[in-house]
C-alpha positions in Angstrom: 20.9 -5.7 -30.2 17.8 -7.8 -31.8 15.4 -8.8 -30.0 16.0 -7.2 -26.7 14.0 -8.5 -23.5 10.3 -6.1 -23.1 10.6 -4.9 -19.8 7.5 -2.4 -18.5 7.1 -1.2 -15.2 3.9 0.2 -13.8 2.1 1.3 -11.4 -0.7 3.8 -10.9 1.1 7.3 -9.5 2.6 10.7 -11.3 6.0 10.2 -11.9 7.1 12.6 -8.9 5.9 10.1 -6.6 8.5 7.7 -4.7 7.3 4.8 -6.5 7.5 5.5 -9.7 10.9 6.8 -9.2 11.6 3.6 -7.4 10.1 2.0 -10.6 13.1 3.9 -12.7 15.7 3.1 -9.9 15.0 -0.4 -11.0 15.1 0.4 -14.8 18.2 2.6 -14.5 20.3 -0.3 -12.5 18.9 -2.6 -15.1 20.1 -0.5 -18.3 23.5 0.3 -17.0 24.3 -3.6 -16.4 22.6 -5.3 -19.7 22.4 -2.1 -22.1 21.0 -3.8 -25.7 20.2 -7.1 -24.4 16.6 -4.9 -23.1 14.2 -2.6 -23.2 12.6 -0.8 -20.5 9.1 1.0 -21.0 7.0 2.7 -18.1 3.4 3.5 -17.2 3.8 5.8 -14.2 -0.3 5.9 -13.9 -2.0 3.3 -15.6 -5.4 5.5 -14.5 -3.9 7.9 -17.1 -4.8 5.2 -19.3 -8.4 4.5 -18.6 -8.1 1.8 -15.8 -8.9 1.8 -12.3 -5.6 1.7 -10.0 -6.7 -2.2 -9.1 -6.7 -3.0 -12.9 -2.5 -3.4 -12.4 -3.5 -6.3 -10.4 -4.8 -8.2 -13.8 -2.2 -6.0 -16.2 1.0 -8.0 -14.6 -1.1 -11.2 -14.5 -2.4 -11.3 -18.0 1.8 -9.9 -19.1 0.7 -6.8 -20.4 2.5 -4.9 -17.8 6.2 -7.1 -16.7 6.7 -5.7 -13.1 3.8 -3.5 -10.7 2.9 -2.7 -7.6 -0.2 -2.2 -5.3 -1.5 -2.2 -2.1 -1.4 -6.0 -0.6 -5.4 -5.5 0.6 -6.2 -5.6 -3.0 -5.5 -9.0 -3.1 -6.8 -10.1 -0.4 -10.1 -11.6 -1.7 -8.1 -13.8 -3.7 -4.8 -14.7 -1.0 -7.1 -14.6 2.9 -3.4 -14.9 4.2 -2.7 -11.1 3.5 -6.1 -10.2 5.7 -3.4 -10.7 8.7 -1.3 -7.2 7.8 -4.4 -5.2 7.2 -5.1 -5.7 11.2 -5.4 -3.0 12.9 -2.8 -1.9 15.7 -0.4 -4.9 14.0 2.8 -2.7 13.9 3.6 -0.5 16.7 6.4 1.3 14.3 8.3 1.2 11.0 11.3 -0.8 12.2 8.9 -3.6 13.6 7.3 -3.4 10.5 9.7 -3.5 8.1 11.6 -6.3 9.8 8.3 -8.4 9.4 7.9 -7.8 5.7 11.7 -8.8 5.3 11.7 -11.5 7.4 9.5 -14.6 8.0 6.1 -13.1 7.6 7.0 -11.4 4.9 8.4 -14.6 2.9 5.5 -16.4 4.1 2.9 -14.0 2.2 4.9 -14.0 -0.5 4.8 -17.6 -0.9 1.0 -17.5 -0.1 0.1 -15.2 -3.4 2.8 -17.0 -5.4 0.7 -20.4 -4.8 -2.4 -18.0 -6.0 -1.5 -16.3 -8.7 0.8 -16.2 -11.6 3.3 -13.4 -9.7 6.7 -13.8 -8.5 7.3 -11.5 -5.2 10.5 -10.1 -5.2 9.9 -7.3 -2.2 7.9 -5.2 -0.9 7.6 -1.3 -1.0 6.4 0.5 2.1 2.9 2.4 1.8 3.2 2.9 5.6 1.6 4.3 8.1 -2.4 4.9 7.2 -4.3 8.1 8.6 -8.3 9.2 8.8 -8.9 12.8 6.9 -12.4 13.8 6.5 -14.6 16.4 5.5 -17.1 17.1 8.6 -14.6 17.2 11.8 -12.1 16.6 14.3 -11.2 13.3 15.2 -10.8 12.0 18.8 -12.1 9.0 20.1 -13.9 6.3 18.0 -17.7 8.2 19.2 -16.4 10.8 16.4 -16.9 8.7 13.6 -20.3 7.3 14.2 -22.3 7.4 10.8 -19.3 8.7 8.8 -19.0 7.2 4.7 -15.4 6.3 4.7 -13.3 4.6 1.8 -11.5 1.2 2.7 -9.5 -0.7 0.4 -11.2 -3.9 -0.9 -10.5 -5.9 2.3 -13.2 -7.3 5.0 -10.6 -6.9 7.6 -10.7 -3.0 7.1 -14.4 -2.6 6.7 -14.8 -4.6 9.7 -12.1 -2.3 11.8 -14.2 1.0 11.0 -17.8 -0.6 11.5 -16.0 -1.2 14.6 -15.0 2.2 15.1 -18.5 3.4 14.2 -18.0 4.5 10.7 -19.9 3.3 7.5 -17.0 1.7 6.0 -17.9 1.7 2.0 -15.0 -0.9 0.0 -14.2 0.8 -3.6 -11.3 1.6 -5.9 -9.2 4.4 -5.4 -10.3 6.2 -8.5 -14.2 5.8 -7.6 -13.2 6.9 -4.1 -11.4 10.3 -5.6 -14.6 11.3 -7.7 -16.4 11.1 -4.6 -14.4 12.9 -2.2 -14.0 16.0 -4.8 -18.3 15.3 -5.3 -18.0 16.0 -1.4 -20.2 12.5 -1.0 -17.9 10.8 1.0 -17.1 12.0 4.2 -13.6 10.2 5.5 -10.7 8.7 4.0 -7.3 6.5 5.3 -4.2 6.9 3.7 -0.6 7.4 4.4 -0.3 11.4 4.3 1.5 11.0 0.8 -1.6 9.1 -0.7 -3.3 12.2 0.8 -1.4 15.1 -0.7 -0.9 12.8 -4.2 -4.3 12.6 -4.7 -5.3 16.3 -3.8 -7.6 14.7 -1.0 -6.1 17.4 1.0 -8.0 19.9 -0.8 -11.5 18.8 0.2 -10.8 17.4 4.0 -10.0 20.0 6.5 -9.8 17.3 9.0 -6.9 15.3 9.7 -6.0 12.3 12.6 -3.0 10.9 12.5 -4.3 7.5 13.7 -1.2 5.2 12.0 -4.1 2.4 12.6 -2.6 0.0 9.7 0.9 -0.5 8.1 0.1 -1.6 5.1 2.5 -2.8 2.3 2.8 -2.7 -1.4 4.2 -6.1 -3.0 6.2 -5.8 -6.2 4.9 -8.6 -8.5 6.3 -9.9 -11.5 4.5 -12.0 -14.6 5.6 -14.8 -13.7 5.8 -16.7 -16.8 8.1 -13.9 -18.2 10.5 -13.7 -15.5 10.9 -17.6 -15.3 11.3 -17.4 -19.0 15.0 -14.8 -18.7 18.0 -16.2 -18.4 19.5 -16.7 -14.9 21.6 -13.3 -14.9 19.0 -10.6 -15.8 16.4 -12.7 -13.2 19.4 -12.2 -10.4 20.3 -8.9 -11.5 16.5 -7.7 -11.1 16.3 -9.4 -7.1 19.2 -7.4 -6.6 18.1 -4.4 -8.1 14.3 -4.1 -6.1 16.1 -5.4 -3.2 17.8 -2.4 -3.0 14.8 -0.4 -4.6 13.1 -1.1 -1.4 15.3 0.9 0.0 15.6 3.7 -1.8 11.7 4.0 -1.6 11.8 4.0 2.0 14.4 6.5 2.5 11.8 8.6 -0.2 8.9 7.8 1.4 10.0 9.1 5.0 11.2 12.7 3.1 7.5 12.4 1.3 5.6 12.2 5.0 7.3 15.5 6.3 7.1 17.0 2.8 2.9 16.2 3.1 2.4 17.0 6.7 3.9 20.5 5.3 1.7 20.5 2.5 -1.4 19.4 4.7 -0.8 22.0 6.9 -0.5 24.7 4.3 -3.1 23.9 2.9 -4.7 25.5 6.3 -6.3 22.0 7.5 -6.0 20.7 11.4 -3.8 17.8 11.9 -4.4 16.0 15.2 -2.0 13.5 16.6 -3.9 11.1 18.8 -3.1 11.6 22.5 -1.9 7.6 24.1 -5.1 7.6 25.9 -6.9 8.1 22.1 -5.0 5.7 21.6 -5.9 3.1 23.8 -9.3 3.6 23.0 -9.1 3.1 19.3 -7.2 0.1 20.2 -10.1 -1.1 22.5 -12.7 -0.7 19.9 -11.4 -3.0 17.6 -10.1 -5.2 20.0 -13.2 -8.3 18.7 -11.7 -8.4 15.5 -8.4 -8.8 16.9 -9.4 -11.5 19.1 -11.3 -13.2 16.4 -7.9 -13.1 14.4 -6.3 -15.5 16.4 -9.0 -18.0 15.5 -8.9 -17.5 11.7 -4.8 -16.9 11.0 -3.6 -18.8 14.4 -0.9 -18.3 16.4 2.1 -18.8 14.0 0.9 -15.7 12.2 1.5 -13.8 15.4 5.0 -15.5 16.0 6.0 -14.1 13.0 5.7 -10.4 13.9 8.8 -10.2 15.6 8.8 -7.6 18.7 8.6 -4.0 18.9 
């Protein structure tokens, strides 16, 4: 057919990871219903390309890239409403979670960035559970931190929460914090254990906590202007088709945790599961900021977090 509708999907992983085959999950569902009428191009890792992983942020924007992902912290400089789900302690598991991001806080947020920025939200894929590895050692209690560099995401919420926990909390993209942990001038990280393993962080920090001390998300924006511009069918037929991406790269991304704890571990680094009384006093730490949340979001923020 002439003149078929540009699709490209991005994001900023190999293609093994659950993303981008979540990214072609979309495509595929997409091909087998239209065929002709468009044509599907991805960028698995756009840092294969010379940007930073943030720079899909302004790729979907400008309509370079059609359809991306990234963390929602990235955004939070520009949308203070997404500060809320980079609290610490927020989410208690992935059910609570993932009924959030589905439900009323989730469709709030989404609505929040959407009044922002030139994006339509159509889900939101799960970067889960986020853990502490670092180079120097074990992990227990908050004290064990003091004076460590550690990579946060670009969000004040999270570089408070470490400062908090004693740590020298240093914002910066991921690829700046990768060159530094393989320099060996950064001490700590915090990612899901996938992030981990995917970025061969695993390689260079013996020391692993599995903290889960945010859930964070990973909304999948759309240039606006382009999916506005489709015709109804192909705009219903791509809701559908990341509706049930999400999925899909749920199911993947609890097969990738086990796969990377394996990998971790084989890699002949400790793990450490915090004991509940760790716990607790992780939780106590940062208990000012949490307090100070209240003030800043309100109350209605918390209402929307349904209960564990």
């Amino acid at each position: 057919m002439s003149n078929p509708i540009k699709i490209i999907m991005g994001g900023y992983g190999p293609a093994t990871t659950g993303f981008s085959k979540s990214l072609k999950f979309i495509g595929d569902k997409l091909e087998a219903e239209f065929g002709g009428r468009i044509a599907i191009d991805y960028i698995w890792n756009v840092m294969d390309h010379g940007h930073k992983a943030e720079d899909i942020l302004t790729l979907v924007e400008s309509g370079e890239i059609t359809l991306g992902y990234q963390s929602s912290s990235y955004l939070t400089d520009r949308v203070p409403e997404l500060g809320f789900v980079d609290l610490p302690f927020l989410f208690a598991d992935n059910a609570q979670a993932r009924a959030a991001m589905d439900g009323e806080l989730g469709r709030f947020l989404a609505d929040s960035i959407e009044r922002r920025i030139g994006y339509r939200i159509l889900g939101w894929f799960e970067n889960g559970f986020r853990h502490i590895s670092n180079r120097l050692r074990p992990i227990h209690l908050p004290a064990d931190m003091k004076g460590m560099k550690i990579r946060v995401l670009p969000s004040e919420i999270q570089r408070r929460t470490f400062e908090l926990l004693g740590a020298q909390a240093m914002r910066m993209d991921l690829t700046e914090a990768i060159k530094m942990v393989v320099a060996g001038t950064l001490d700590a990280q915090e990612n899901p254990l996938a992030n981990t393993v995917t970025y061969g962080v695993h390689k260079f920090h013996k020391y692993h906590t599995l903290s889960s001390h945010f859930y964070i998300s990973r909304p999948i924006f759309l240039h606006r202007a382009s999916f506005d511009a489709w015709p109804q069918d192909l705009q219903a037929a791509m809701q559908k088709a990341v509706r049930d991406a999400v999925t899909f790269q749920r199911g993947l991304a609890e097969e990738e945790n086990v796969q990377s704890r394996q990998a971790i571990e084989a890699a002949g680094c400790e793990i450490h599961a915090l004991t509940p009384a760790e716990h607790d006093a992780f939780a106590a730490a940062v208990q000012p900021l949490l307090a100070d949340a209240r003030g800043l979001y309100g109350e209605a923020m918390f209402w929307m977090v349904p209960k564990a």
